[in-house]
C-alpha positions in Angstrom: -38.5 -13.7 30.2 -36.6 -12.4 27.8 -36.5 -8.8 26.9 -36.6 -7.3 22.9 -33.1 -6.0 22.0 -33.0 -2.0 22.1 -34.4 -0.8 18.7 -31.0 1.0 18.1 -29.2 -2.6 17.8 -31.9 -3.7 15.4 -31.2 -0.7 12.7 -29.2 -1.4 9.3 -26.3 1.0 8.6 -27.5 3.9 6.1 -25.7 6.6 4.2 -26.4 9.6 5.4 -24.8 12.3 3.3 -23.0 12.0 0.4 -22.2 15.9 0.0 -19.0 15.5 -2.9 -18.7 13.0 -5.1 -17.2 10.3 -6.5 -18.5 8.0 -3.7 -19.3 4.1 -4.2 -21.0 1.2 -2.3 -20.1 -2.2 -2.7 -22.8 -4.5 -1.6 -21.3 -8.0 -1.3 -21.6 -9.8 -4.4 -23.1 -6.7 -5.9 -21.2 -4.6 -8.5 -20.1 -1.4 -7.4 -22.6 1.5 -7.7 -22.7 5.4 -6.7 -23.8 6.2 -3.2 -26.8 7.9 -2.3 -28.0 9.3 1.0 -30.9 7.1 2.8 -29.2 4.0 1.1 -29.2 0.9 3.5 -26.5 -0.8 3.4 -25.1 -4.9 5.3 -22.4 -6.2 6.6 -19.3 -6.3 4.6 -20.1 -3.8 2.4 -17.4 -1.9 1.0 -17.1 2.3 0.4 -14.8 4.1 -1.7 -14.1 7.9 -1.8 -11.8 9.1 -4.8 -11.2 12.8 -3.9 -13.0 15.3 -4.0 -15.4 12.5 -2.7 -17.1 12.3 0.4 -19.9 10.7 3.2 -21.4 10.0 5.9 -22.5 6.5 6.9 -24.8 5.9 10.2 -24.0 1.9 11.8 -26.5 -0.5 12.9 -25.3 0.8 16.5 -26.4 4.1 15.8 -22.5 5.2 15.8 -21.5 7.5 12.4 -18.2 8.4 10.7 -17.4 10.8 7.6 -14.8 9.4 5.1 -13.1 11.3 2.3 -10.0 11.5 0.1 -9.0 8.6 -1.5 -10.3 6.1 1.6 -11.3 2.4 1.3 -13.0 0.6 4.2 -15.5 -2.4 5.2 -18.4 -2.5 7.3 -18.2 -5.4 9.8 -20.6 -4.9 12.5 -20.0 -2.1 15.0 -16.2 -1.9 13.6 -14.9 -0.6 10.4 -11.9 -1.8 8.9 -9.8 1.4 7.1 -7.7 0.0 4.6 -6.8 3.4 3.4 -7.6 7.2 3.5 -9.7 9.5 6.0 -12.1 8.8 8.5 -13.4 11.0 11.7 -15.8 8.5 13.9 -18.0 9.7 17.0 -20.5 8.2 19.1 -23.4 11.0 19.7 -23.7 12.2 23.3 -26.2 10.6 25.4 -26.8 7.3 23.5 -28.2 4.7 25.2 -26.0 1.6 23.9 -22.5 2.2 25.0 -20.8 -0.6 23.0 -17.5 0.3 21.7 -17.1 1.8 18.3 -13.8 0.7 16.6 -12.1 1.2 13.6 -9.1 -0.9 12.7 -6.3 -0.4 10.5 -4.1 -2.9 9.4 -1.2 -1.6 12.1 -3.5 -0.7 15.3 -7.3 -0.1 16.3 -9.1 3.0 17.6 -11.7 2.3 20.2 -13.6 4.9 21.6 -17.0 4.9 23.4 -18.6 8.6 23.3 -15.6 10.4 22.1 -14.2 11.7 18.4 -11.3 10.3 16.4 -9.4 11.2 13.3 -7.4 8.7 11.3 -5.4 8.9 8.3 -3.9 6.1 6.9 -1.9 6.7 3.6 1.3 4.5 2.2 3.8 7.0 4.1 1.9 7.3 7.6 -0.5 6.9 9.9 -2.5 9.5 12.1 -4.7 9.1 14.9 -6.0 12.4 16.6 -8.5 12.4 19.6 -11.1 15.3 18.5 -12.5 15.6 22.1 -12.4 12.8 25.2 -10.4 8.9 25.3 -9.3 7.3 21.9 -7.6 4.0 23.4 -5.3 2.8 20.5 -4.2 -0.8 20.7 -1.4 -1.6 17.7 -0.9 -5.6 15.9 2.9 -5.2 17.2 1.1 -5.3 21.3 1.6 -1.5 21.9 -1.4 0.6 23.7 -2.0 4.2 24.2 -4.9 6.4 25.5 -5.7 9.9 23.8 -6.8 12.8 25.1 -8.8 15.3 23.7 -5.8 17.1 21.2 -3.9 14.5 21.2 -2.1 12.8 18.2 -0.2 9.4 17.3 1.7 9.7 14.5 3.8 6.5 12.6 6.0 7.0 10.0 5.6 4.5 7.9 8.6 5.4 5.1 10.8 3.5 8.2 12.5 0.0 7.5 10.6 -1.3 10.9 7.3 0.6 12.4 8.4 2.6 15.7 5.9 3.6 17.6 6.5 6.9 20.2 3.8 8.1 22.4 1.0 10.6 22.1 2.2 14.2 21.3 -0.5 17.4 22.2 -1.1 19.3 19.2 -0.6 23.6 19.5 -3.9 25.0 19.7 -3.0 26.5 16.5 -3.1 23.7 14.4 -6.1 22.2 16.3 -8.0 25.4 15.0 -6.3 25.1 11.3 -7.5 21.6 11.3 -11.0 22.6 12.4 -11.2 24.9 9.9 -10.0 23.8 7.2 -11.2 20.0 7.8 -13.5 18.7 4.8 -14.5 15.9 6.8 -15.8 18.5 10.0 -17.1 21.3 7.4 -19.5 21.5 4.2 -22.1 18.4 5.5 -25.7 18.9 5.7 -25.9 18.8 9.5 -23.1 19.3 12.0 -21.6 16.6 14.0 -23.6 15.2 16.9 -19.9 16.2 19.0 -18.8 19.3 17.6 -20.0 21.6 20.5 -18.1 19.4 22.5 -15.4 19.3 20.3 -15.6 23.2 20.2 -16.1 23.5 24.4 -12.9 21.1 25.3 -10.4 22.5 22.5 -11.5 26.1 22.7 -11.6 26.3 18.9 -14.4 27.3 16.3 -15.2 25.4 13.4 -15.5 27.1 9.8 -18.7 26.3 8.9 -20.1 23.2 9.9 
């Protein structure tokens, strides 16, 4: 007999906050129109941030991401494809369904399955930071990399060809400048579901989450 999938898969992706504005939703073969928190959204729908913009967005899978700046991304399934700006992803502790969550870029895709990543893509580079626990990175070119907790990947992408070094460990200093001063960790409605963990494994403090 076969069993009813978990209630989490059976969710549609919602925006959850929408703290700074502009922000835009892109239903597919809809016109684009502002976003608003408790809006439901489908598969392949687009969101744009122009800055000061900014949001939150809950998948089908339960997993959540902020995005901010000047970002541009698709929703497809448990993935979301960056094409461009901001994004910190987490899956909350203790969830039940332990898919992957991924992000892709268009030079390499962040996996992670209960941890916190950071990426930045602009014209000039890209940045992938592990917030707390494993980011696994896996680039187009057939490079991978594992990230720990403080630990960066950064490609410069003002190079003739892409070079890709390994991860680098960021000073505690930084860490807590980023924390800080992070728009994407600070200024929502409610914290992040990892930020004491965040906080407990990096020894830093955030602003004002």
């Amino acid at each position: 007999m076969l069993q009813a999938a978990p209630a989490v898969l059976a969710r549609q992706p919602k925006v959850i906050d929408v703290p700074d504005r502009p922000a835009f939703v892109k239903l597919p073969g809809k016109t684009e129109t502002s976003a608003r928190s408790g809006q439901d959204l489908v598969e392949n729908t687009l969101l744009r941030t122009s800055k000061p913009g900014r949001m939150q967005i809950m998948l089908g899978t339960g997993r959540q991401f902020r995005m901010g700046g000047d970002a541009l991304l698709r929703l497809k399934g448990s993935t979301v494809q960056l094409q461009k700006g901001s994004l910190i992803g987490w899956i909350k502790p203790g969830l039940k369904n332990r898919q992957p969550f991924r992000i892709q870029t268009r030079l390499a895709t962040a996996s992670i399955q209960g941890t916190t990543v950071f990426i930045e893509l602009t014209d000039e580079k890209l940045k992938i930071f592990s917030w707390e626990g494993e980011v696994n990175v896996s680039t187009t070119s057939g490079e991978s990399y594992t990230l720990q907790g403080g630990e960066q990947l950064l490609v410069d992408l003002n190079q003739p060809t892409i070079s890709w070094s390994p991860p680098v460990k960021i000073k505690k200093s930084e860490v807590t400048r980023r924390l800080t001063k992070s728009r994407l960790i600070n200024g929502f409605s409610t914290p992040m579901d990892t930020l004491q963990d965040i906080e407990s494994e990096l020894g830093v403090k955030a602003l004002n989450p």
